[in-house]
C-alpha positions as CSV (number, residue, x, y, z in Angstrom):
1,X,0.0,0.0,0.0
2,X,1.1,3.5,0.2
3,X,1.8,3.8,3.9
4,X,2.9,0.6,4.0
5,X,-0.2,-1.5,5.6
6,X,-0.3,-5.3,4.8
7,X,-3.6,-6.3,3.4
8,X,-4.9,-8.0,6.1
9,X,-4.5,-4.6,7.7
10,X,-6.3,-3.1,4.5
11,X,-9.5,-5.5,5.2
12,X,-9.6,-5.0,8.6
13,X,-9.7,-1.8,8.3
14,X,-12.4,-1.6,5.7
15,X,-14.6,-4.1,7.4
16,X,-14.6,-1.4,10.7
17,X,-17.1,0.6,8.1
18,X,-19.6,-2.9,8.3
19,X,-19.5,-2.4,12.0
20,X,-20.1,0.4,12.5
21,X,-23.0,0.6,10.3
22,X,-25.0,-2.0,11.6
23,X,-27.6,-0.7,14.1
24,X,-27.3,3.2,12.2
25,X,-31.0,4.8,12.0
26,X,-29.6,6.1,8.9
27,X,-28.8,2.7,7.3
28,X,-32.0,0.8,9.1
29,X,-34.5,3.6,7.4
30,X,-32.6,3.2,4.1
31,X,-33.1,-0.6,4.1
32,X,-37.0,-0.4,5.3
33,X,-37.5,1.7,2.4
34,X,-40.0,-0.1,0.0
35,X,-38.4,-0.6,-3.5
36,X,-39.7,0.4,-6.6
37,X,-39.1,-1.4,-9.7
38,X,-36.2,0.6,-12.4
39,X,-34.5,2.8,-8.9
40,X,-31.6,2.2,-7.4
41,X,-31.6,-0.2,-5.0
42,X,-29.3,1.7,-3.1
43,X,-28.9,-1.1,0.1
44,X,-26.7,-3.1,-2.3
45,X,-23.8,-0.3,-1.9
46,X,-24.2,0.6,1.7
47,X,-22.0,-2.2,3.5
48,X,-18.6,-2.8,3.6
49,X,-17.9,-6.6,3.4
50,X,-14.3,-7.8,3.9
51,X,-15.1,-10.0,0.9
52,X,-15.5,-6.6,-1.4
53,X,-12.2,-5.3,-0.6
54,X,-10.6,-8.6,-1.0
55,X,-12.1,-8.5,-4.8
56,X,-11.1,-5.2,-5.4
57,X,-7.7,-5.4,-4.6
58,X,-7.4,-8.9,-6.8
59,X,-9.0,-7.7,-9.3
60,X,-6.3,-4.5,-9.3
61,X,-3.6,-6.3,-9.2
62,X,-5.0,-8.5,-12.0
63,X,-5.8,-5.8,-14.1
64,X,-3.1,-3.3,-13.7
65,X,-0.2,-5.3,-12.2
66,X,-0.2,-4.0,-8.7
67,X,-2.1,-1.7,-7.0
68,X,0.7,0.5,-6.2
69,X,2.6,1.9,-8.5
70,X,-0.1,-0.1,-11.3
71,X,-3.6,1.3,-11.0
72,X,-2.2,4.4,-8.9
73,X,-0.4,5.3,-11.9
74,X,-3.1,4.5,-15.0
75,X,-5.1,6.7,-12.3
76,X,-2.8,9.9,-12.6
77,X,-2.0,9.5,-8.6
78,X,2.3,8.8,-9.6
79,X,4.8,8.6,-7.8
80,X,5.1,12.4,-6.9
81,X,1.4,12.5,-5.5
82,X,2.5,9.2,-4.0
83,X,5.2,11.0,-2.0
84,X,3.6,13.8,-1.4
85,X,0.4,11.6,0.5
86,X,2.9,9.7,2.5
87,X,4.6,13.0,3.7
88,X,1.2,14.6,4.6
89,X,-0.1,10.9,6.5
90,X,3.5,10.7,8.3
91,X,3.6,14.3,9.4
92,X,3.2,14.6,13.2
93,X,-0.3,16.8,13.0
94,X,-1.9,13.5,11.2
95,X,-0.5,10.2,12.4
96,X,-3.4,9.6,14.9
97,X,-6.0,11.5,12.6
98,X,-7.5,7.9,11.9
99,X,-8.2,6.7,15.3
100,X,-10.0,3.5,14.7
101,X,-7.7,2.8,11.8
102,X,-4.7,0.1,12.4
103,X,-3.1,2.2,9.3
């Protein structure tokens, strides 16, 4: 990764989002809504399985070689970007600005 998390880290991490959702007002009045026929079914995007991220990052690294540099450079985000993230995620002010985050 760019800051240097494993992948387990990575779906950890991502997974927290699933946990934190469940039991949201927010998420239970979205799935009670009744569904109409040609909408959105908008339920379908509003979790966070570890199985998802597990995809994703396959099919990446399947598609563009890795996911860093690969896709991070077909998606304009280089190596100068790269450095430049890093720098601002290791300064001082933002090392514990992800709290629940193991990255």
């Amino acid at each position: 990764s760019v800051i240097g998390a494993t992948d387990e880290d990575i779906f950890e991490d991502y997974c927290l989002s699933e946990c934190m959702r469940k039991g949201s007002a927010a998420v239970d009045a979205m799935q009670n809504r009744e569904k109409k026929p040609g909408r959105l079914d908008r339920t379908a995007f509003a979790g966070a399985p570890k199985d998802a991220m597990i995809a994703t990052l396959a099919f990446l690294r399947n598609e563009y070689g890795s996911v860093c540099p690969g896709y991070l450079d077909f998606i304009g985000f280089d190596s100068e970007w790269r450095s430049r993230f890093q720098r601002y995620f290791n300064s001082p002010a933002n090392v514990n600005a992800f709290p629940l985050s193991k990255m």
